[in-house]
VOPAGU-2260 file (C-alpha; in pm, 1 decimal, decimal comma):
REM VOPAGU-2260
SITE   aa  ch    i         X         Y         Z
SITE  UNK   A    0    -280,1     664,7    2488,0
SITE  UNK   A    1      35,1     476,8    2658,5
SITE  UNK   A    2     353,6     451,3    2556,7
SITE  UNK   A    3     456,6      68,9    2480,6
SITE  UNK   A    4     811,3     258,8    2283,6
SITE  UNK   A    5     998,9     570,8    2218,0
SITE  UNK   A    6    1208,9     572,5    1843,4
SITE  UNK   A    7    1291,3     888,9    1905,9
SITE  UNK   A    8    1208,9    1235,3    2029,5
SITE  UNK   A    9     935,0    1286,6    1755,8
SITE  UNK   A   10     762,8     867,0    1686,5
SITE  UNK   A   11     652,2     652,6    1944,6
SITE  UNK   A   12     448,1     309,1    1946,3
SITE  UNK   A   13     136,2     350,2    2171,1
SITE  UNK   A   14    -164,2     160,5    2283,0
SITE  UNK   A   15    -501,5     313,7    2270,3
SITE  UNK   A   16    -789,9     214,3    2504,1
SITE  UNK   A   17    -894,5     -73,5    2317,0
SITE  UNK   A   18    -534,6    -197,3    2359,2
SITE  UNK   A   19    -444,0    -172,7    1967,7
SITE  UNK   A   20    -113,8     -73,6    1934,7
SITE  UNK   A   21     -73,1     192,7    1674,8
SITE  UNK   A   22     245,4     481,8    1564,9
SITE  UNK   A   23     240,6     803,4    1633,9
SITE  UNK   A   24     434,5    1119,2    1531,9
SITE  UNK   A   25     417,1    1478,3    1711,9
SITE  UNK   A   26     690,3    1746,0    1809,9
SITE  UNK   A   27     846,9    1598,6    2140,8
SITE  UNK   A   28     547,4    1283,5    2131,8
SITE  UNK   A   29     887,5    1011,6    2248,6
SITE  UNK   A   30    1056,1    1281,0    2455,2
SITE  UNK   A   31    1222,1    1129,4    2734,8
SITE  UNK   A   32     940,7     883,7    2753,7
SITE  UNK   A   33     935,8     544,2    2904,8
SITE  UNK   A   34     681,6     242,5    2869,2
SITE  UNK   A   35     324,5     320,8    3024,8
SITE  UNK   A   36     362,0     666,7    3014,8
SITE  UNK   A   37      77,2     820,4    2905,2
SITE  UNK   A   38      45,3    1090,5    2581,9
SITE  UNK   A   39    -140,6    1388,8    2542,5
SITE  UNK   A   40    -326,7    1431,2    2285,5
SITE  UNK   A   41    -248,7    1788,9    2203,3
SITE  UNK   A   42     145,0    1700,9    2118,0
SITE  UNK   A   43      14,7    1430,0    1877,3
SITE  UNK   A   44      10,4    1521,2    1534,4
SITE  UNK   A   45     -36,0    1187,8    1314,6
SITE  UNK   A   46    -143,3     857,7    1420,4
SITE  UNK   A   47     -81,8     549,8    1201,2
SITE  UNK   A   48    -341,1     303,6    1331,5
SITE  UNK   A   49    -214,1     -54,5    1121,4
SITE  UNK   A   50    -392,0    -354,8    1054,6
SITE  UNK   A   51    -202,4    -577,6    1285,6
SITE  UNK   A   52      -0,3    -432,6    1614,3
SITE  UNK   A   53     266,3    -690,5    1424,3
SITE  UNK   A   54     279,2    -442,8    1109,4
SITE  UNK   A   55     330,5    -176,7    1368,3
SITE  UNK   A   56     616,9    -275,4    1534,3
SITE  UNK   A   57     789,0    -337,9    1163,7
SITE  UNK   A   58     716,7      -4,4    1092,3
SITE  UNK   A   59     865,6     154,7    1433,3
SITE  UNK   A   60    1163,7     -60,7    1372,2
SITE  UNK   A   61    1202,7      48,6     978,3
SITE  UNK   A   62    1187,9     436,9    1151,5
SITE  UNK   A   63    1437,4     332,7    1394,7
SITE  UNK   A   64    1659,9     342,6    1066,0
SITE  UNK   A   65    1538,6     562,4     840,6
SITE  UNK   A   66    1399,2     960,7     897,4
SITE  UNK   A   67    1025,0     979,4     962,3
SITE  UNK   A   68     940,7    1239,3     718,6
SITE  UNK   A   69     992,1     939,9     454,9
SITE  UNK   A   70     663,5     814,2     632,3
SITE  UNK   A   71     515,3    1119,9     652,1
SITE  UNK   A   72     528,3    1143,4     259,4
SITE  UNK   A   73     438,9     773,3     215,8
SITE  UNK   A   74     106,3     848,3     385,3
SITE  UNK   A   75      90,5    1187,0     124,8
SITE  UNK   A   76     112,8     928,6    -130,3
SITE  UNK   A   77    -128,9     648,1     -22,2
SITE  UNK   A   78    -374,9     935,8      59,7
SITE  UNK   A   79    -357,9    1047,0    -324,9
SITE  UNK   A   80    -385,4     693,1    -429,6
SITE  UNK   A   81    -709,0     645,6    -177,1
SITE  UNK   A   82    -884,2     937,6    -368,5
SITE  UNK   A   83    -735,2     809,5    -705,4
SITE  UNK   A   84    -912,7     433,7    -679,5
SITE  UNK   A   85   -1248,3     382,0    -487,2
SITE  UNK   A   86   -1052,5      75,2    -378,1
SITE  UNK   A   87    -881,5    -104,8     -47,0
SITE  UNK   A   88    -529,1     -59,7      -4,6
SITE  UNK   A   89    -343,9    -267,8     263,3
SITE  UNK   A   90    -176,3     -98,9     500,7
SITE  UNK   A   91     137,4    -279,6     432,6
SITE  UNK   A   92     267,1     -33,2     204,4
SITE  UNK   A   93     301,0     228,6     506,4
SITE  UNK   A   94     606,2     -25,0     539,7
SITE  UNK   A   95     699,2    -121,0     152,9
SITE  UNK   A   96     601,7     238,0      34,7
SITE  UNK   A   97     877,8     408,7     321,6
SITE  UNK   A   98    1113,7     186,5     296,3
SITE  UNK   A   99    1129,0     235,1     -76,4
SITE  UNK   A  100    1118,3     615,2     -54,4
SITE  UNK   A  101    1417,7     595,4     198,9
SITE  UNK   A  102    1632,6     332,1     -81,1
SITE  UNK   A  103    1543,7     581,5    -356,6
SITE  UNK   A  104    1672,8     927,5    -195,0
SITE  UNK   A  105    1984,0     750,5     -87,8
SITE  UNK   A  106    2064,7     606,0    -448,8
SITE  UNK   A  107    1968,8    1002,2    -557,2
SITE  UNK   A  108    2206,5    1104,2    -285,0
SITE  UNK   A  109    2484,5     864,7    -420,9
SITE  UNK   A  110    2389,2     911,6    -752,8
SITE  UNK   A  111    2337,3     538,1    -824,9
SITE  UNK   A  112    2027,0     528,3   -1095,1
SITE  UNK   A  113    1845,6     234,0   -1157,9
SITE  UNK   A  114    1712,9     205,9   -1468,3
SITE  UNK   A  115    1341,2      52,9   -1432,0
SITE  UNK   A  116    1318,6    -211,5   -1719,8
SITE  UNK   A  117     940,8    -237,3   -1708,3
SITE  UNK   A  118     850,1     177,3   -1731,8
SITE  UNK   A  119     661,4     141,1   -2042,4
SITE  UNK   A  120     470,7    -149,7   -1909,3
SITE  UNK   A  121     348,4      17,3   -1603,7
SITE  UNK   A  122     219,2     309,1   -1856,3
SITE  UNK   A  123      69,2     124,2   -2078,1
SITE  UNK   A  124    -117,2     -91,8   -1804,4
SITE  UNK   A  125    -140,4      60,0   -1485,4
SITE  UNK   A  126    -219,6     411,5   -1580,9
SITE  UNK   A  127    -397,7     503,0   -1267,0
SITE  UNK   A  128     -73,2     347,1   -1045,2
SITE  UNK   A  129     187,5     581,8   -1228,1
SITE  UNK   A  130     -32,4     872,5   -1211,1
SITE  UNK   A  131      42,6     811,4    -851,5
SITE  UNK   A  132     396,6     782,5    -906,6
SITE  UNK   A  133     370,2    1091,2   -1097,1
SITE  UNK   A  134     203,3    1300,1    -823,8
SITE  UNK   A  135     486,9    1115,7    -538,7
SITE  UNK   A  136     763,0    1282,8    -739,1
SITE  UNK   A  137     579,3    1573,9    -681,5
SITE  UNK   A  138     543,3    1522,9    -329,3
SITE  UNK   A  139     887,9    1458,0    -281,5
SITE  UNK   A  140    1014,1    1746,5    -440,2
SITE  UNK   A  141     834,6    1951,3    -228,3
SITE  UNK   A  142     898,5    1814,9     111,8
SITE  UNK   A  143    1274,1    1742,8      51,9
SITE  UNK   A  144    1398,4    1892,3    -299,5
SITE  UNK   A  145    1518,2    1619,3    -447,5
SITE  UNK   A  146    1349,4    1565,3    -778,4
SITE  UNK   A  147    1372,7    1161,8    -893,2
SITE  UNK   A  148    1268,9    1076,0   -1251,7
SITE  UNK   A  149     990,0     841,6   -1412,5
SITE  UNK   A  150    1202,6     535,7   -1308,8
SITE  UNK   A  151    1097,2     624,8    -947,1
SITE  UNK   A  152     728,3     699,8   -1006,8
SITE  UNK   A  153     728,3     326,5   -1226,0
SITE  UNK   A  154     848,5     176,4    -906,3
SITE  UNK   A  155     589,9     356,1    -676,7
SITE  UNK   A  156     342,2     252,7    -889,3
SITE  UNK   A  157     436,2     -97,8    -844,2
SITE  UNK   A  158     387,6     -92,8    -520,4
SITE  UNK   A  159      58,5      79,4    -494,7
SITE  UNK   A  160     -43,0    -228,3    -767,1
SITE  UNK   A  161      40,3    -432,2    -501,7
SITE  UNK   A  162    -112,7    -296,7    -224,1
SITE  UNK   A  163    -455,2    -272,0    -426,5
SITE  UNK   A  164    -621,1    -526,8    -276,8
SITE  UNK   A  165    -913,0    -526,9    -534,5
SITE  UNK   A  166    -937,9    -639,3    -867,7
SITE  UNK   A  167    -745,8    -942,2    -856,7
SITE  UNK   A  168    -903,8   -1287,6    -856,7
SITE  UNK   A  169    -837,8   -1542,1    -554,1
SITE  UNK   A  170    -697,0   -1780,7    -807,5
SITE  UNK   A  171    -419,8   -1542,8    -919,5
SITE  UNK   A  172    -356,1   -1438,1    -550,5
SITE  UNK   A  173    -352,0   -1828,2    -420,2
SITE  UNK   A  174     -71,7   -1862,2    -756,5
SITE  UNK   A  175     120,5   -1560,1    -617,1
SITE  UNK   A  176     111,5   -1742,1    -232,3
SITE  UNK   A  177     243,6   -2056,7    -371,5
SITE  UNK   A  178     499,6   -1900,1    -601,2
SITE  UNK   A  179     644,6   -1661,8    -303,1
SITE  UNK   A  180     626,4   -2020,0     -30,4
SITE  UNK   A  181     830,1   -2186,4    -328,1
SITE  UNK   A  182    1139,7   -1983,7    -356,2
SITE  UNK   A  183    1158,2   -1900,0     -14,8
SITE  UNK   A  184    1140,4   -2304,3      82,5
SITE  UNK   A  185    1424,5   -2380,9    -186,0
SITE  UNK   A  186    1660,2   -2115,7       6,7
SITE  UNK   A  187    1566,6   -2254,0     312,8
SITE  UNK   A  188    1705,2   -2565,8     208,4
SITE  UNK   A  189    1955,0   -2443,5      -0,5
SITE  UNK   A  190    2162,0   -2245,4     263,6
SITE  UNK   A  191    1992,5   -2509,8     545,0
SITE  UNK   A  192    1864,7   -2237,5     784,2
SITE  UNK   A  193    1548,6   -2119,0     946,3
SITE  UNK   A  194    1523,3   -1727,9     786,8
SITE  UNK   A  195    1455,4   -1440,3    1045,0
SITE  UNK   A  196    1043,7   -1389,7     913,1
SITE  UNK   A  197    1092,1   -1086,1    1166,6
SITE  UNK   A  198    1359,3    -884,5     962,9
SITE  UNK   A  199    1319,7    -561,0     734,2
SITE  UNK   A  200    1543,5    -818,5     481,5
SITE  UNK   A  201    1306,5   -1110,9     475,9
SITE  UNK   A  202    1023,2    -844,2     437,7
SITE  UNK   A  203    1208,4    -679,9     170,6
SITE  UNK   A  204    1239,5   -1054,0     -24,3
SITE  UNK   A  205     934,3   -1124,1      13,4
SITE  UNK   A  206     755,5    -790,0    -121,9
SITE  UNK   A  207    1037,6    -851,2    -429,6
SITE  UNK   A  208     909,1   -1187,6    -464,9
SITE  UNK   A  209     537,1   -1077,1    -435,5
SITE  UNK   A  210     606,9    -814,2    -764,6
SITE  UNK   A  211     760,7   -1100,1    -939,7
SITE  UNK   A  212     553,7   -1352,8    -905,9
SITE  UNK   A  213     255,9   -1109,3   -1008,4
SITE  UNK   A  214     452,5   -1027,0   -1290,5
SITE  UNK   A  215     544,8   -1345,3   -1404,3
SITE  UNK   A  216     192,0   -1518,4   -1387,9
SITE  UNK   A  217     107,6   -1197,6   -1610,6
SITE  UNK   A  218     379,7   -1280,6   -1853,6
SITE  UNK   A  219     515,7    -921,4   -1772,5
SITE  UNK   A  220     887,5   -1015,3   -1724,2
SITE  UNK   A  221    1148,2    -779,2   -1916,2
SITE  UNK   A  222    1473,3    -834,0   -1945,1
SITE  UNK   A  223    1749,9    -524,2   -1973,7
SITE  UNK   A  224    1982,2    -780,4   -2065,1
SITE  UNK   A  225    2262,6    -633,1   -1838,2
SITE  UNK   A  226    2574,6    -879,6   -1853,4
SITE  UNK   A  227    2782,5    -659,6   -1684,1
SITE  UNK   A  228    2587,5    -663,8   -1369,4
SITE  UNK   A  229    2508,5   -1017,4   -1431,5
SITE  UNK   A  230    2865,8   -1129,2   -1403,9
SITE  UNK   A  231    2946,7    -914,1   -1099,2
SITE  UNK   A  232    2696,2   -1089,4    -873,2
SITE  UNK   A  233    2749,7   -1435,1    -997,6
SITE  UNK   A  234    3148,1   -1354,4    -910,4
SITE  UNK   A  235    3071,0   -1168,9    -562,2
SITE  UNK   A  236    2780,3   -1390,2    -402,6
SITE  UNK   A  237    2838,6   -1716,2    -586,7
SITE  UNK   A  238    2623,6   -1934,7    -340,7
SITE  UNK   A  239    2336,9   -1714,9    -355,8
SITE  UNK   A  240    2430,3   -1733,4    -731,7
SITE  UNK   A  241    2368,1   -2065,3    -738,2
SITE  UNK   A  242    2036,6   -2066,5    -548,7
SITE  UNK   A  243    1891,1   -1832,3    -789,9
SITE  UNK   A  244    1936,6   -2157,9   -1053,6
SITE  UNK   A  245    1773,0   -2397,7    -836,7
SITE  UNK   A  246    1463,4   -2106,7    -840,4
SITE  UNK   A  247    1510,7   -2083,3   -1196,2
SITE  UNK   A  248    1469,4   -2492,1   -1243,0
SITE  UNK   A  249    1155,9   -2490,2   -1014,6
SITE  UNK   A  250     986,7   -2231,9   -1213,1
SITE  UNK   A  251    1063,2   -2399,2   -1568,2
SITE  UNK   A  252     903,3   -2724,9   -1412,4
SITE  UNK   A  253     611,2   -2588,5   -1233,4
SITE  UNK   A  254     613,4   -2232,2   -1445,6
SITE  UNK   A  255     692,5   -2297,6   -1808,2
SITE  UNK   A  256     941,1   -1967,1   -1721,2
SITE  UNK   A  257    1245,4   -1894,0   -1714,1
SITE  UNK   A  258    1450,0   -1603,8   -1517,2
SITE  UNK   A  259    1611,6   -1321,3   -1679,9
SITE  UNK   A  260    1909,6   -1219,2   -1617,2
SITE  UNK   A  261    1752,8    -903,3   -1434,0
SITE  UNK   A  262    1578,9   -1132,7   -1177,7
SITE  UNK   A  263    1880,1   -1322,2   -1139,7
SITE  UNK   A  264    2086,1   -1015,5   -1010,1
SITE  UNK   A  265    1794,5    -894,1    -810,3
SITE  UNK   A  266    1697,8   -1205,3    -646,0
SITE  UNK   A  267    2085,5   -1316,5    -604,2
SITE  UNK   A  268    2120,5    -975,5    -376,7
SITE  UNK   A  269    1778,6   -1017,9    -158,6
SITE  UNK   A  270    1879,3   -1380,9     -79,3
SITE  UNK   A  271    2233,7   -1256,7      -2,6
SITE  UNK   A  272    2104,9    -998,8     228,2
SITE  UNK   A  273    1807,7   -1280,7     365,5
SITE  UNK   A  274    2060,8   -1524,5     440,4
SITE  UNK   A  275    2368,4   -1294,8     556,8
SITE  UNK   A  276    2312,8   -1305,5     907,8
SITE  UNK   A  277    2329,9   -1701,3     908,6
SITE  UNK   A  278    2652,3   -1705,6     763,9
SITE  UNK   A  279    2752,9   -1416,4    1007,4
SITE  UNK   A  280    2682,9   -1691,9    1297,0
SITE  UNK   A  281    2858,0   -2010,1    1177,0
């Protein structure tokens, strides 16, 4: 293998003979490394080999943030799952999975705990997913010590729903597509800019919008009914505020549905973050 990158001593993004590019991990694997060097295969310990070389490089630039042992147990997890369900599931939740895993043990870390609104819901019908949750508690505890509650294995489970890519009929997956291009073409033209399809943010939105839309053409929306929170946002990110309404219009129109309050806050802090760097600029 080459070296196309180096994150850091320990992760690098390599090409293998065929020319796919793919991540690997291993004790000193980045070390002082430069592009077209090659690696031995003795100091590599884990290779991620991705769908797309595109998925790659997200992933090499989420570890350029984040500690790689987050990955490390994201893989644990999707393993488990893999053995769970004699199913597909996308690689794309090497990205959602770690990224969510790194969120989780800083909110532990500052002790901010989110409450998940939908944990009996994901019991009662994905029993298999949280099972998975369950056993990424576990995993978690035992690689880092921090021990999260069933709120975090809810959320897990969400996302290995997601990444199932059996099961669910092209109808309901063409409904999600055009539910996720919807709200992301109404902020477009709300704030009037082109969004960075490149960034961990806009690939953040996007999974968000990808659980809610599944969850709202299953008629799964919960509401905590949080006002407090409700009123903060609408007071500190007024614009993005305001966008959230526009969403909530389309999807009474085209929907029949209306957003919670819940899905207001959430969705009024992933198009702040989306559309911060535009305002940055102006």
């Amino acid at each position: 293998m080459r070296i196309v990158k180096a994150i850091n001593n320990n992760v690098a993004l390599a090409v293998n003979e065929q020319g796919h590019e793919l991540v690997i991990m291993g004790k000193g694997v980045g070390f002082q490394k430069k592009m077209d060097d090659i690696i031995e295969d003795a100091v590599i310990e884990k290779v991620f080999v991705l769908e797309t070389d595109e998925l790659s490089e997200k992933l090499m630039d989420l570890l350029g943030e984040i500690p790689a042992i987050h990955l490390e147990i994201a893989d644990e997890i999707v393993n488990f799952a893999k053995e769970t369900f004699d199913a597909k599931i996308s690689d794309n939740v090497y990205l959602t999975l770690t990224d969510h895993i790194n969120f989780a043990i800083a909110r532990h870390e500052k002790g901010m705990l989110i409450r998940n609104v939908m944990l009996w819901e994901i019991k009662k019908f994905y029993k298999d997913e949280f099972r998975v949750g369950l056993k990424a508690l576990e995993i978690i505890k035992e690689r880092l010590g921090v021990q999260l509650g069933e709120d975090e294995a809810g959320f897990i489970a969400l996302h290995i729903v997601n990444a199932r890519t059996d099961g669910q009929g092209m109808k309901t997956t063409v409904d999600m597509t055009q539910v996720v291009q919807d709200v992301l073409n109404i902020v477009t033209y709300h704030f009037n800019v082109v969004l960075d399809e490149t960034s961990l943010n806009f690939t953040r939105f996007v999974t968000h919008l990808q659980y809610f839309a599944q969850r709202l053409l299953r008629n799964e929306i919960v509401d905590s009914g949080d006002d407090f929170l409700f009123e903060q946002v609408q007071l500190k990110y007024p614009e993005s505020f305001e966008c959230t309404g526009k969403i909530d219009a389309y999807l009474q129109t085209a929907h029949h549905a209306t957003l919670t309050k819940d899905e207001r806050v959430y969705l009024t802090l992933h198009i702040h973050r989306v559309t911060e760097r535009n305002r940055t600029n102006e």
